[in-house]
KOLKE-100852 format. One record per residue: x, z, y of N, C-alpha, C in turn; residue in three letters. Coordinates in steps of 0.02 Angstrom, whole numbers, plus 32768, in hexadecimal, padded with zeros to 4 digits. Each point is the difference from the previous one (the first is absolute). Example, Ala and Ser with C-alpha at 12.3 -4.5 7.8 and 13.67 -1.06 7.14 Angstrom:
<sites>
829481867EE47FD38000803B802D8000803CALA;7FEE7FDC8035802A8003803B7FD980258037SER;
</sites>
This chain:
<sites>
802A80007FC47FD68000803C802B8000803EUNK;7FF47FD6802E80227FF880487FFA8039803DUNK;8021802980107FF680328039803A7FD58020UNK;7FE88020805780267FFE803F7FF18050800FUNK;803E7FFC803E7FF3802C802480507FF28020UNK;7FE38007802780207FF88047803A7FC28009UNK;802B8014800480327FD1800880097FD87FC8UNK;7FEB80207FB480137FD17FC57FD17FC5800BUNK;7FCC7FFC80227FE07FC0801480247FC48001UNK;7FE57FD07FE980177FBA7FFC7FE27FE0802FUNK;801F7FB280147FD67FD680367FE27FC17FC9UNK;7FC77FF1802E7FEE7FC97FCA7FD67FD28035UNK;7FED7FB37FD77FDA7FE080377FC9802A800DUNK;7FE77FD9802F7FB5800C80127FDE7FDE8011UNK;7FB97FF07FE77FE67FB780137FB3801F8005UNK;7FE17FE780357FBA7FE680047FD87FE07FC7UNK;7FEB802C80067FC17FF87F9E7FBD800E8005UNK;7FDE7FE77FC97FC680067FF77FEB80187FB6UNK;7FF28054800E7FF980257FB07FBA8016800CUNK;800680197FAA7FC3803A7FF5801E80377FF7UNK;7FE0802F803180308044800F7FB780387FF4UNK;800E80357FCC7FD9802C7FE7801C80488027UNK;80008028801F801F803880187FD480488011UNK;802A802C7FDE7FD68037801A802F802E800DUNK;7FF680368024802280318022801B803C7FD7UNK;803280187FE5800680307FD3801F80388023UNK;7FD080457FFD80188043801C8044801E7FEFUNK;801A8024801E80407FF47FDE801880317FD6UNK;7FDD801D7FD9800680317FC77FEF7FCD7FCEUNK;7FDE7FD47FFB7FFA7FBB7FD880337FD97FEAUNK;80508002803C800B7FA87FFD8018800F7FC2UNK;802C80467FEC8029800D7FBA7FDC7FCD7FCCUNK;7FCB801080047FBD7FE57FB77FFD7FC1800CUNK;7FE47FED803A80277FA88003803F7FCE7FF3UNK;803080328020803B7FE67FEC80117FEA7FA1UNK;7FDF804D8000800A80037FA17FF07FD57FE3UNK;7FB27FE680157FDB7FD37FCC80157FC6801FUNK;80237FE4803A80337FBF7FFB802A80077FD5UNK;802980227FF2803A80167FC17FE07FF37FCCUNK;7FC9800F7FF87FEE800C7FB77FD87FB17FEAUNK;7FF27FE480387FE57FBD7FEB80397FD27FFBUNK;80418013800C803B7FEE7FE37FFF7FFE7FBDUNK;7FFE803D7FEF801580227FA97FB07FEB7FDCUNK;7FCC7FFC800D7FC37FE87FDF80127FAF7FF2UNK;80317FE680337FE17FBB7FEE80427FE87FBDUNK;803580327FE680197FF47FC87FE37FF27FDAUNK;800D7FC47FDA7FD97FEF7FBB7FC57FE18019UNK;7FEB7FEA802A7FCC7FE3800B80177FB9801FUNK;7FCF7FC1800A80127FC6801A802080048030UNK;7FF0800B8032803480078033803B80127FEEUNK;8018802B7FF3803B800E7FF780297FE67FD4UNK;7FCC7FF47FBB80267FB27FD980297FBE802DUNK;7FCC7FE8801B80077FC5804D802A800D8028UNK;8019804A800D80228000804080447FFB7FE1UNK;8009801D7FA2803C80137FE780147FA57FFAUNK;7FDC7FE07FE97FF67FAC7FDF80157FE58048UNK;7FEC8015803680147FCF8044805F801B8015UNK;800E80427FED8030800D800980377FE97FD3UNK;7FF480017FBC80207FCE7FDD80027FBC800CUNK;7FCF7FEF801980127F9F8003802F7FFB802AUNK;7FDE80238052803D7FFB8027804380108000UNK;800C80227FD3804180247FF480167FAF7FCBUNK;7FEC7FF27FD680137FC27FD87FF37FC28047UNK;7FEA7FE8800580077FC5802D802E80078033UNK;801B80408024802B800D802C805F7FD57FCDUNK;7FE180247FBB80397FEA7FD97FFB7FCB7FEFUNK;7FD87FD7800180057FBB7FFF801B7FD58021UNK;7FD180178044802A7FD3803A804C800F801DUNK;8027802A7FDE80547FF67FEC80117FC37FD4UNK;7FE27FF27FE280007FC47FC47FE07FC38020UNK;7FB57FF480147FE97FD8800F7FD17FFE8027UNK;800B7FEA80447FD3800A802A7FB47FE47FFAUNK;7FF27FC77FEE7FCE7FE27FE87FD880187FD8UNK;801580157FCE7FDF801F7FD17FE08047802EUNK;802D802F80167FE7802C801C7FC980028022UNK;7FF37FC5803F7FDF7FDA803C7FBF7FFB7FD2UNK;800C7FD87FD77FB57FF57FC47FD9802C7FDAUNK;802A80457FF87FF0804E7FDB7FE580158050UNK;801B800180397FCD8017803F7FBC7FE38006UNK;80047FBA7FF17FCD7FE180157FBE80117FE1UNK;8020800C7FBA7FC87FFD7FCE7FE480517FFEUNK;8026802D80017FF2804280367FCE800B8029UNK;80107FCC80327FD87FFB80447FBE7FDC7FE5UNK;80087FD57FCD7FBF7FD97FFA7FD180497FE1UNK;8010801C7FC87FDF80367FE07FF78025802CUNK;801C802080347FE0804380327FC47FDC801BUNK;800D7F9F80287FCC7FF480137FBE80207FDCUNK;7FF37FCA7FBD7FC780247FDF7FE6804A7FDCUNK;803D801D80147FDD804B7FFC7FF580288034UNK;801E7FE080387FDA802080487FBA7FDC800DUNK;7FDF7FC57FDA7FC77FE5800E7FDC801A7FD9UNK;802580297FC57FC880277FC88000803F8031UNK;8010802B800F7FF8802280247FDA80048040UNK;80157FCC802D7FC27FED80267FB980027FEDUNK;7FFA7FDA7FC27FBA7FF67FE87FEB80408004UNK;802380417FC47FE380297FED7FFD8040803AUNK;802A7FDE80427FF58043803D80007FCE8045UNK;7FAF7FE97FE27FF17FD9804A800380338046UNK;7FFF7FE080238011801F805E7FDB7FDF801AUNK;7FD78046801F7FB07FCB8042803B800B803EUNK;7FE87FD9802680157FE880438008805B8033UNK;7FB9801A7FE77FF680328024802E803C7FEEUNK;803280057FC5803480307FF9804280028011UNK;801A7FAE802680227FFA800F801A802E803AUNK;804E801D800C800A8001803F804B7FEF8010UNK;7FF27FEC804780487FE9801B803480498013UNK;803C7FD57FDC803480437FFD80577FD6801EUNK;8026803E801880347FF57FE6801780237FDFUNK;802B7FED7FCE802380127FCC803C80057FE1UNK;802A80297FD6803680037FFE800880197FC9UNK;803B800A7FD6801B80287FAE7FFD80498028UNK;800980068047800B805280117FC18005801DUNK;7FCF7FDA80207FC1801A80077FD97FD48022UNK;7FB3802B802F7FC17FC17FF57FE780128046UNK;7FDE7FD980197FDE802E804B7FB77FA98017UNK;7FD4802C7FFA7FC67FDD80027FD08024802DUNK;7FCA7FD980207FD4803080177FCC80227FDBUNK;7FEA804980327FC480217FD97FEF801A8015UNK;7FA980197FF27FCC800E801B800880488021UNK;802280157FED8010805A8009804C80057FE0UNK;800F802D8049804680108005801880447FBDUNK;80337FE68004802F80347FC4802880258024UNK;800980367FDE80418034802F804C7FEA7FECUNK;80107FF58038805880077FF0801B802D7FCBUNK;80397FD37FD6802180247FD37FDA802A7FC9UNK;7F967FD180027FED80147FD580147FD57FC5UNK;7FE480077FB780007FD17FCC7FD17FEB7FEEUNK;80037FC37FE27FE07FC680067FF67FEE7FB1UNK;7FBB7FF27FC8801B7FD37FC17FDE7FBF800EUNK;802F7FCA7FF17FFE7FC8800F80057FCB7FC0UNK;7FBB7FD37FF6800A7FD37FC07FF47FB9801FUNK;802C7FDA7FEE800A7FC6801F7FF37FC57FF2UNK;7FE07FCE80047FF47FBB7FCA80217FCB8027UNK;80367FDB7FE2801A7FD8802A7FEB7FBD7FDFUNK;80117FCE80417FC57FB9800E80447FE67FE6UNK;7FF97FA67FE37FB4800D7FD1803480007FC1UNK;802F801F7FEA7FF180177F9E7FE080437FF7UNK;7FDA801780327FDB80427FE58018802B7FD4UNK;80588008802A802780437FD57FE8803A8038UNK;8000804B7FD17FEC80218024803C8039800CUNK;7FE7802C80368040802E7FFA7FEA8043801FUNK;8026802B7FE97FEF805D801B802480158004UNK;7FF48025803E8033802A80367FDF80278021UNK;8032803180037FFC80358031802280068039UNK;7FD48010804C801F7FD780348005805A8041UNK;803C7FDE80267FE4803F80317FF47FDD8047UNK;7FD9801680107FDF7FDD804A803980178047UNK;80137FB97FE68042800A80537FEA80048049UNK;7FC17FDD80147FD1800180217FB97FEF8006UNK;7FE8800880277FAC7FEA80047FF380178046UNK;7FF97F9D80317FFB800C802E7FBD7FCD8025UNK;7FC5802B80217FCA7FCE801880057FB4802FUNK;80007FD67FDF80077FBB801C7FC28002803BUNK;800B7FF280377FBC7FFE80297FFB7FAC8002UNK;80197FCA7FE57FE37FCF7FFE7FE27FDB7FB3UNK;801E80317FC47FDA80067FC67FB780038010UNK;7FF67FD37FCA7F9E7FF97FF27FFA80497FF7UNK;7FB7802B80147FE7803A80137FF880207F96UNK;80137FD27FFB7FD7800A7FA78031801A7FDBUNK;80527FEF8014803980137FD380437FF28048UNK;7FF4804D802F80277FFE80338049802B8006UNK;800280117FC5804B801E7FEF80357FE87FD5UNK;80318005802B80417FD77FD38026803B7FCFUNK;7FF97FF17FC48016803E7FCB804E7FCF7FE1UNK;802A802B801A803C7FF67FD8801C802C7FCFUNK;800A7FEE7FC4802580127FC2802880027FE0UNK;804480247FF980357FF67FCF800380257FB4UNK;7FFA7FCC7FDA800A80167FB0802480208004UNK;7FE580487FD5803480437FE3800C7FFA7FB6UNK;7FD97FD17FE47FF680087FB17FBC7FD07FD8UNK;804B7FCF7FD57FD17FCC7FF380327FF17FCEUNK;7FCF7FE57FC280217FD87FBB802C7FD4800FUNK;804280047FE9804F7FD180047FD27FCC7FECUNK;7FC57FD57FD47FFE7FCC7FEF7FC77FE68046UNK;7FE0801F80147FE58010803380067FD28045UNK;80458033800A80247FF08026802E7FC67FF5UNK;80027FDE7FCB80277FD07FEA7FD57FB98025UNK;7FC080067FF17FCF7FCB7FF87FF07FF48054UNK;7FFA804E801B80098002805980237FD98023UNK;804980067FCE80337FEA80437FFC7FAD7FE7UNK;7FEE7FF27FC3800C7FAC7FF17FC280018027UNK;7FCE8013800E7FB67FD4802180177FE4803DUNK;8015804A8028801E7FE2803280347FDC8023UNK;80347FE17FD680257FE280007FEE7FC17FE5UNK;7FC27FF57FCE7FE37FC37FE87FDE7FF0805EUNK;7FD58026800F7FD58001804780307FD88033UNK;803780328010802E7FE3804280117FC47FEBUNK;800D7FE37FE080187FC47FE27FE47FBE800DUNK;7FB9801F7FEE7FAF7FD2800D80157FEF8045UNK;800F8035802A7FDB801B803180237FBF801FUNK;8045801C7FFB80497FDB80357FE47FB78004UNK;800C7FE97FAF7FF17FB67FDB7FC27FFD8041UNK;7FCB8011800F7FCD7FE880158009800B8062UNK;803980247FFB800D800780527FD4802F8024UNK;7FF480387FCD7FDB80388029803480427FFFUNK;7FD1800F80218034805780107FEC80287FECUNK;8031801D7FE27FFD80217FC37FE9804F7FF9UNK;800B800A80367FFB805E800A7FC17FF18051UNK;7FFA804C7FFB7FC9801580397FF5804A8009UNK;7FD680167FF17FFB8046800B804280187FD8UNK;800E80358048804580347FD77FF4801F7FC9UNK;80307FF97FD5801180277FC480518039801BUNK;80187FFC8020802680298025801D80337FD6UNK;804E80077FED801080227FBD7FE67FED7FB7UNK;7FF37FD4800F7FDB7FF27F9E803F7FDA7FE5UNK;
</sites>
């Protein structure tokens, strides 16, 4: 499981996104019990598909890395065919965790944290549990966040007029794995397409 705190913080991109963000506020005699059952949905998912998949994706790459010492081509063609298979299992996934229009929200985002608007303000340096669905292979992710700020936009729509910023304290290494490739798949889009890439501060993330 991934902790920060303080300076061991890492930098990472940050890009302008569009998620499904689930969040609720955890008292803080709670976060221990939160934190835990992130840990523990670590150790539950042994022996189960996922963790078959994640062990099977870590082996290939570890073999195709050794390939392409030998032969680049071959390697290039073991990515491709990679990339073709995630396609159709991020579209099986889609299917089976459709997204209405109306759960969407606009974020920026980062591997160190998230800041979106909302309807009602959070206290500073409170904690935050945060489940994430990212567009579109509908991987999901959980974290525990501490609220760096939350400040009233007076030109925010009257409906969701506070800017809530978040830095992950504690979130699944595979988690966090899938975080930092989204957004590095994202900026990429982004550049390629000549947009800009960041927006609302993420500031220390």
């Amino acid at each position: 499981m991934m902790q920060y705190a303080g300076s061991d913080r890492r930098e990472f991109f940050r890009i302008n996104d569009t998620v499904v963000v689930d969040y609720k506020v955890i008292q803080r005699e709670n976060v221990a019990n939160v934190a835990r059952r992130i840990a523990q949905s670590t150790d539950d998912d042994e022996g189960n598909e996922k963790a078959q998949l994640r062990a099977i994706q870590n082996a290939f790459s570890h073999l195709v890395d050794q390939i392409n010492h030998h032969d680049r081509e071959i390697a290039r063609a073991l990515r491709m065919l990679d990339d073709k298979i995630n396609l159709v299992s991020q579209s099986i996934q889609r299917y089976h965790n459709p997204v209405s229009p109306d759960d969407l929200t606009e974020a920026n985002l980062s591997g160190g944290g998230i800041a979106f608007m909302v309807a009602e303000p959070v206290e500073i340096r409170g904690h935050v549990e945060l489940h994430l669905q990212l567009l579109p292979t509908a991987n999901t992710v959980h974290a525990l966040a501490t609220v760096v700020s939350c400040e009233k936009i007076l030109s925010a729509p009257p409906e969701k007029p506070y800017h809530l910023r978040m830095a992950f304290t504690h979130m699944d290494e595979q988690d966090r794995n899938q975080l930092v490739k989204h957004t590095l798949n994202r900026q990429a889009e982004m550049l390629r397409g000549g947009l800009p890439s960041e927006g609302m501060s993420l500031r220390e993330f």
